[in-house]
C-alpha positions as CSV (number, residue, x, y, z in Angstrom):
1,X,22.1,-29.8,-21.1
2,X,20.7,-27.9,-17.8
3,X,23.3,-26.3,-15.9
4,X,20.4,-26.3,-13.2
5,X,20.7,-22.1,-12.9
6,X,17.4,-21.6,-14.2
7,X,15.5,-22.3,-11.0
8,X,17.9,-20.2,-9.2
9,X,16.7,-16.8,-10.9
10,X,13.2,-18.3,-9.9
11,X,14.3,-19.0,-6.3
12,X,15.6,-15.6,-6.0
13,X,12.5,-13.9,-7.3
14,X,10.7,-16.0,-4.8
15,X,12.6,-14.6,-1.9
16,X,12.4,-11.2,-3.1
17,X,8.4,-11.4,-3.4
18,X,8.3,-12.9,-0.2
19,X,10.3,-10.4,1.5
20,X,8.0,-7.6,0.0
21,X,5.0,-9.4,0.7
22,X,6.0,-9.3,4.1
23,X,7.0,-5.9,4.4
24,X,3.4,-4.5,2.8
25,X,1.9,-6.8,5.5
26,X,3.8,-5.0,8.2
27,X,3.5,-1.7,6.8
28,X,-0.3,-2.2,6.5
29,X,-1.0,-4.1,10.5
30,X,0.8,-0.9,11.5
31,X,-1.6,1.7,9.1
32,X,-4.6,-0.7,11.2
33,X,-3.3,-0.4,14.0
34,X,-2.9,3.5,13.4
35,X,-6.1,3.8,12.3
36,X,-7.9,2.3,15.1
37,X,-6.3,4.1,17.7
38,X,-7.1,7.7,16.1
39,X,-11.4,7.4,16.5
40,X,-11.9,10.8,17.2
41,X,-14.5,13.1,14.8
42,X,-12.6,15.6,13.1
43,X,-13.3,18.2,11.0
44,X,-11.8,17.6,7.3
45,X,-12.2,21.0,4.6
46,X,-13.1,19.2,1.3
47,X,-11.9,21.0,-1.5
48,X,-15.0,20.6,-3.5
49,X,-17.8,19.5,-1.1
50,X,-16.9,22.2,1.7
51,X,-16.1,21.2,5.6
52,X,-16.9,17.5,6.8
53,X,-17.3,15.8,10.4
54,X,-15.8,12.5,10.2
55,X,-14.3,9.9,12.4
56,X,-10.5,9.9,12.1
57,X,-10.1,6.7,11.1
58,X,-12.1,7.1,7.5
59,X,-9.9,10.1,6.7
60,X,-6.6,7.6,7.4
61,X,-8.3,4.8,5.2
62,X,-9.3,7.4,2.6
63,X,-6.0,8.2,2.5
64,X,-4.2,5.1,2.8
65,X,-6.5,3.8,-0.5
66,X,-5.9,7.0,-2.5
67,X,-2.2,6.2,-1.5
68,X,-2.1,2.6,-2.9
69,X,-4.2,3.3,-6.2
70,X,-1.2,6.4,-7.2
71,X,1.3,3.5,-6.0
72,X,-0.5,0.8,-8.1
73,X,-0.6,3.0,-11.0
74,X,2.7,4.2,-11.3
75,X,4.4,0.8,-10.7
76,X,2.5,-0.9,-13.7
77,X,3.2,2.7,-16.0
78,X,7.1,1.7,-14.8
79,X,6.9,-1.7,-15.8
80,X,5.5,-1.0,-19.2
81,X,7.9,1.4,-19.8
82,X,10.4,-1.7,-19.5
């Protein structure tokens, strides 16, 4: 017999990656939006390869990326931890 609460777990989980999907979409159309509106050249000190001149906006994606690989990372090491 199904007591028809096994698709509810699966609804909820739904919901829940929905709702984060949309939240990484918002966070990231507001890092774009960031980013395009800072294209100035800056000056960046490198810790290895000295000082750099560089538009703004590739020293906000640089860092965004770095950002999302440490993020990536450490959410799969937590999950196999589980």
């Amino acid at each position: 017999m199904s007591s028809g609460h096994d698709s509810g777990g699966a609804v909820e989980r739904s919901k829940r990656e929905n709702a984060r999907r949309l939240a990484v979409a918002i966070l990231a159309a507001a890092a774009l939006l960031f980013a395009l509106f800072n294209l100035d050249t800056v000056k960046v000190d490198l810790v290895v390869f000295g000082t750099v001149t560089m538009p703004l906006v590739v020293v906000i994606a640089a860092c965004l990326l770095i950002g999302g690989l440490i993020g990536s990372y450490l959410g799969r090491r937590a999950r196999r931890r589980h």
